[in-house]
MOPAC internal coordinates of N, CA, C and O (Angstrom, degrees):
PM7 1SCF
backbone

  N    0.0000 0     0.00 0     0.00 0    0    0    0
  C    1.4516 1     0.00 0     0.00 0    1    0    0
  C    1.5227 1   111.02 1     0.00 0    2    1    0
  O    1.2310 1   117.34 1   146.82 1    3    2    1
  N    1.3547 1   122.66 1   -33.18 1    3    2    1
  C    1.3481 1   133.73 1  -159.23 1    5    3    2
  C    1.5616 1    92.63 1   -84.98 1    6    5    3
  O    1.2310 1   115.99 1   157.53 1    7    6    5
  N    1.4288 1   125.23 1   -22.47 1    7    6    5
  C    1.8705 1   115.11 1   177.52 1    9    7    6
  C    1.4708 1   108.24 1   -96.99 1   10    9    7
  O    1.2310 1   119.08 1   174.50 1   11   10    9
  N    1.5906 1   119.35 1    -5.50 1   11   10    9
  C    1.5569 1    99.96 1   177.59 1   13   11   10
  C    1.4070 1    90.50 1  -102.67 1   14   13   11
  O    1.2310 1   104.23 1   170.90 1   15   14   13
  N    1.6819 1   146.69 1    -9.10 1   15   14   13
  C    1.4780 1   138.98 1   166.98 1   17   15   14
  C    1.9936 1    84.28 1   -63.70 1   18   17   15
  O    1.2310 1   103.87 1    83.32 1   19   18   17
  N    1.2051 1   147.32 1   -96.68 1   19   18   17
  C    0.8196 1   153.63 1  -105.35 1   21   19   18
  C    1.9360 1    94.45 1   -83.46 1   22   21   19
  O    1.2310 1   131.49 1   135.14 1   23   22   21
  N    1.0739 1    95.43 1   -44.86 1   23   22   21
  C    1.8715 1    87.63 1   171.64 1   25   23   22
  C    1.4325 1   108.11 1   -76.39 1   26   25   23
  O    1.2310 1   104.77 1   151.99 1   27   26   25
  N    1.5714 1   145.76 1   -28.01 1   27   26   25
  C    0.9243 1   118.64 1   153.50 1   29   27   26
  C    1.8400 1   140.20 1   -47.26 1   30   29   27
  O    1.2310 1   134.20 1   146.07 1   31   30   29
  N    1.8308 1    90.14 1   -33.93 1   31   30   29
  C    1.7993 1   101.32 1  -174.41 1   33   31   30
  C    1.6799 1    94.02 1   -60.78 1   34   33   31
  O    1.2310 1   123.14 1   135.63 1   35   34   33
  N    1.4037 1   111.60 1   -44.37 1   35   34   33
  C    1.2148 1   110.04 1   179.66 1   37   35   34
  C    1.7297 1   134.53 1   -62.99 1   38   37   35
  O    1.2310 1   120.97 1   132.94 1   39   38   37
  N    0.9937 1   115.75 1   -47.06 1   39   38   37
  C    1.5374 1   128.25 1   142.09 1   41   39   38
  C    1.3683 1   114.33 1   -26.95 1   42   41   39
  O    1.2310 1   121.58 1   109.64 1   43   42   41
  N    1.1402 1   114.58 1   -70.36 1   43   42   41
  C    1.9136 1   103.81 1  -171.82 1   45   43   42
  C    1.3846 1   103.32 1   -90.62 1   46   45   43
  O    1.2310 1   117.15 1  -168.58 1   47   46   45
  N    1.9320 1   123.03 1    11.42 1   47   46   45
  C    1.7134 1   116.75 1  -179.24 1   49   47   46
  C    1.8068 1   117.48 1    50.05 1   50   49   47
  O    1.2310 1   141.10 1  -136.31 1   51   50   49
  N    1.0220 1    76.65 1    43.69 1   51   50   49
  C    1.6829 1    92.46 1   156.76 1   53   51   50
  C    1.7921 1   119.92 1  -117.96 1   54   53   51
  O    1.2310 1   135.73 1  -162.01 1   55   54   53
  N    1.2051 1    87.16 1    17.99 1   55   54   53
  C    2.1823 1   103.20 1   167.10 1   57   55   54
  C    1.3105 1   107.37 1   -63.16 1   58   57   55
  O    1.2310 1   122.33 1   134.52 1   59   58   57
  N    1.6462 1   113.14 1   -45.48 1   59   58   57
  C    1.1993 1   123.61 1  -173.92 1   61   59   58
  C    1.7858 1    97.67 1   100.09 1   62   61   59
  O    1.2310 1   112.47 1  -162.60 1   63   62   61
  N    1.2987 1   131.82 1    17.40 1   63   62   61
  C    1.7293 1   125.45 1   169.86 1   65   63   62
  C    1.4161 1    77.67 1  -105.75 1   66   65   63
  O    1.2310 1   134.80 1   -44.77 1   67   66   65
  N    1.2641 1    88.97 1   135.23 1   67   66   65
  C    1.5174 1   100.19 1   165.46 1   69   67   66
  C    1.6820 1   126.44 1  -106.22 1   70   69   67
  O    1.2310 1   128.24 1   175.07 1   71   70   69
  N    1.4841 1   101.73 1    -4.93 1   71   70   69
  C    1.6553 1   114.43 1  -168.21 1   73   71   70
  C    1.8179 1    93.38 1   -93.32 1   74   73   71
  O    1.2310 1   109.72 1  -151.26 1   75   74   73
  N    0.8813 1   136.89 1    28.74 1   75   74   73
  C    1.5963 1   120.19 1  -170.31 1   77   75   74
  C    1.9449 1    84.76 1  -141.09 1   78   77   75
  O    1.2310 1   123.32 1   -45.65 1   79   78   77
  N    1.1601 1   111.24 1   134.35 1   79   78   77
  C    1.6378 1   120.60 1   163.33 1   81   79   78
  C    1.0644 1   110.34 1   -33.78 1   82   81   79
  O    1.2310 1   125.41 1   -18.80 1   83   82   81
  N    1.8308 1   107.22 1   161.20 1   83   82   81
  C    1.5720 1   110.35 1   167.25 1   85   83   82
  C    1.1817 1    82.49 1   179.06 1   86   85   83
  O    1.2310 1   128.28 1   -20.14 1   87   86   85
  N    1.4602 1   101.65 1   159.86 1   87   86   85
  C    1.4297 1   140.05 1  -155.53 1   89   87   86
  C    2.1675 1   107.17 1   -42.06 1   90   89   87
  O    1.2310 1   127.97 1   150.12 1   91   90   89
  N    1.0334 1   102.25 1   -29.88 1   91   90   89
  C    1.3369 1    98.01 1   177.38 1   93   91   90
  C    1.3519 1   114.06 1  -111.79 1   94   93   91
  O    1.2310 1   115.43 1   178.19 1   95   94   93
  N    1.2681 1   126.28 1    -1.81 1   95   94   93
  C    1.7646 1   114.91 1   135.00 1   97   95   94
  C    1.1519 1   132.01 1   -55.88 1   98   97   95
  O    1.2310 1   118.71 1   156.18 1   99   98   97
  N    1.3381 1   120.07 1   -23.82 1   99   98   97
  C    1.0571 1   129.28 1  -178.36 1  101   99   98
  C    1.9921 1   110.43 1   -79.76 1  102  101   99
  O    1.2310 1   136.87 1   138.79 1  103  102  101
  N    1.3873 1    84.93 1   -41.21 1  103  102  101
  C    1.5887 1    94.65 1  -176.26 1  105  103  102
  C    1.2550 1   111.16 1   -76.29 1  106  105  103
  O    1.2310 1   115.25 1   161.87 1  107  106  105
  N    1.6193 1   126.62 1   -18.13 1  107  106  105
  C    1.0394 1   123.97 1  -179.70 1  109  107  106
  C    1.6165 1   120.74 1  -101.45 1  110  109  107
  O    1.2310 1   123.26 1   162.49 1  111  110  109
  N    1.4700 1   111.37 1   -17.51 1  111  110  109
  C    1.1481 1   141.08 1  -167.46 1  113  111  110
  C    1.9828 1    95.66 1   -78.17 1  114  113  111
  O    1.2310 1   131.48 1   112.94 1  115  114  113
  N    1.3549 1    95.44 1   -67.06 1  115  114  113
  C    1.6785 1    98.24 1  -168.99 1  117  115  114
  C    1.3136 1   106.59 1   -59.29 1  118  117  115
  O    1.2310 1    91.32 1   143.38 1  119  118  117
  N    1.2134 1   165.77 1   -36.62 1  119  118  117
  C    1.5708 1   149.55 1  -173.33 1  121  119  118
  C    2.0754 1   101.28 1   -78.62 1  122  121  119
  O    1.2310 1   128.78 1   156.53 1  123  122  121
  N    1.2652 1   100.68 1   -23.47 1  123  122  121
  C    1.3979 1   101.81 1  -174.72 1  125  123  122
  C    1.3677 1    91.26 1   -65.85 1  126  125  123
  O    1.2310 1   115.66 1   103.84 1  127  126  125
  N    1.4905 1   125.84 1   -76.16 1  127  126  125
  C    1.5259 1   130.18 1  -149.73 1  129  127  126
  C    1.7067 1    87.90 1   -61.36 1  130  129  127
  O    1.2310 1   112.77 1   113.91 1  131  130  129
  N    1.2035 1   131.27 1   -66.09 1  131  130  129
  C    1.3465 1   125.37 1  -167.48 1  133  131  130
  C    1.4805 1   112.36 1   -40.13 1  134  133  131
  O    1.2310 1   121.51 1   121.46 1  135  134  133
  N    1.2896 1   114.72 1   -58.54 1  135  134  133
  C    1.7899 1   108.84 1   166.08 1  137  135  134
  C    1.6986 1   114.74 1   -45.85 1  138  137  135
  O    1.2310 1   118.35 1   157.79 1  139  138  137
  N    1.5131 1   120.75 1   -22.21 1  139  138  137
  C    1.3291 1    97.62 1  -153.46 1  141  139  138
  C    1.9343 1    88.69 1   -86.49 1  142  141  139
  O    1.2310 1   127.78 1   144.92 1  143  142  141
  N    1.6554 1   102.62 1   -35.08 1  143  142  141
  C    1.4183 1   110.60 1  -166.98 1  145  143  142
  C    2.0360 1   111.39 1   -56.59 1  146  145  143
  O    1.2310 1   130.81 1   150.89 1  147  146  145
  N    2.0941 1    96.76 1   -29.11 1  147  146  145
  C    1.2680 1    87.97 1  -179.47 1  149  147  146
  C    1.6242 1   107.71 1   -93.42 1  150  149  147
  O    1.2310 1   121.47 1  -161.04 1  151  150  149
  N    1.2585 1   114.78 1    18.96 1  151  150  149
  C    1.9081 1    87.87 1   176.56 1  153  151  150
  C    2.2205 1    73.53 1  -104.50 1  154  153  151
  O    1.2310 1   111.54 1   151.28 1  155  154  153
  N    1.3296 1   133.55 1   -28.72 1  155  154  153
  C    1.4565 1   109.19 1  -169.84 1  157  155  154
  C    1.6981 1   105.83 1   -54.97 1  158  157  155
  O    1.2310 1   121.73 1   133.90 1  159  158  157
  N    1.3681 1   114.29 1   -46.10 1  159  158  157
  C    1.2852 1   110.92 1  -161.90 1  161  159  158
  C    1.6512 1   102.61 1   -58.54 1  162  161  159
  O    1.2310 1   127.18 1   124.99 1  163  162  161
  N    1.3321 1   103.79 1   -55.01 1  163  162  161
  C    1.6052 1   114.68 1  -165.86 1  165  163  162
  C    1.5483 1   101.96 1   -60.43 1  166  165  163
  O    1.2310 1   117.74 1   170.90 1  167  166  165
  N    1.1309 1   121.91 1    -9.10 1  167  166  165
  C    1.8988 1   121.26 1   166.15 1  169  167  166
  C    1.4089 1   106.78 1   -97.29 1  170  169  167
  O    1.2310 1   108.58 1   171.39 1  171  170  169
  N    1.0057 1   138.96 1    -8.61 1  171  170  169
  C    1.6304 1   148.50 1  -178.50 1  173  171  170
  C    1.3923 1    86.68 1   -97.03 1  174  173  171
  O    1.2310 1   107.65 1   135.16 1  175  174  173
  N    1.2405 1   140.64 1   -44.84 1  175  174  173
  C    1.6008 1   128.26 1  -157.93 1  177  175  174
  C    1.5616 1    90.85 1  -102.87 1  178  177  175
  O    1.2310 1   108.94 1   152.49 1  179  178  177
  N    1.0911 1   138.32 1   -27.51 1  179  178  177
  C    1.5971 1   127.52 1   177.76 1  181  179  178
  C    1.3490 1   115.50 1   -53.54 1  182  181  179
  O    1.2310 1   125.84 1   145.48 1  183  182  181
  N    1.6137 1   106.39 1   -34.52 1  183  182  181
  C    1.5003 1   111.52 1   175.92 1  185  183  182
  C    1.3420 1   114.79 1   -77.02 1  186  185  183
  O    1.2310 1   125.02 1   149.77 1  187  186  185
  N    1.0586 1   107.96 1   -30.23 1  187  186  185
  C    2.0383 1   108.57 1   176.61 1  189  187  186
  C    1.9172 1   103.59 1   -66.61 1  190  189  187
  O    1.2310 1   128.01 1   134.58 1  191  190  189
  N    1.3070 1   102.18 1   -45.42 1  191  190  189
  C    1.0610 1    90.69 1   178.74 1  193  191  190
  C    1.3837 1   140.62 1   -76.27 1  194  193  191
  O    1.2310 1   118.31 1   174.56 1  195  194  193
  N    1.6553 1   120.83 1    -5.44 1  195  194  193
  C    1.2271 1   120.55 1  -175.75 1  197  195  194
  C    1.8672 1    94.36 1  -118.15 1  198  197  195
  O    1.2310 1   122.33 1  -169.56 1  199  198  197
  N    1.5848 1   113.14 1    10.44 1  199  198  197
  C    1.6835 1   100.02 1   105.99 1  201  199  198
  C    1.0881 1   158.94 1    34.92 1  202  201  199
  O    1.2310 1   131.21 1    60.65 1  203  202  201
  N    1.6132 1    95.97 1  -119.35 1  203  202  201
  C    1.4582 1   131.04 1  -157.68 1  205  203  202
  C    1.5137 1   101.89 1   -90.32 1  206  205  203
  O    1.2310 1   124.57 1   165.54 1  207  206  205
  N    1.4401 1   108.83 1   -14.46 1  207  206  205
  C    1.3078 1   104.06 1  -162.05 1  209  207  206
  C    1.6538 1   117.03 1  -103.19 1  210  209  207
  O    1.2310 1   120.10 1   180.00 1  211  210  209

């Protein structure tokens, strides 16, 4: 019981380390990088497209 309390404290960062991930870096982390990857692509393809034109 005492290792699934202690990976939970760790999971939601209530260990008190603050330099190691936890559950809401992650949640906050993934829409960030995904926005950053879709405005790179969509500026890599703006140039293909004005291009064609």
């Amino acid at each position: 019981m005492g290792a699934v309390l202690e990976f939970l404290r760790h999971l939601f960062g209530f260990c008190g380390d603050t330099w190691h991930p936890n559950i809401f870096h992650v949640l906050m982390g993934g829409p960030t990088i995904g926005y950053v990857v879709y405005r790179i692509k969509n500026m890599l393809s703006y140039g293909e497209r004005k291009k064609d034109i």
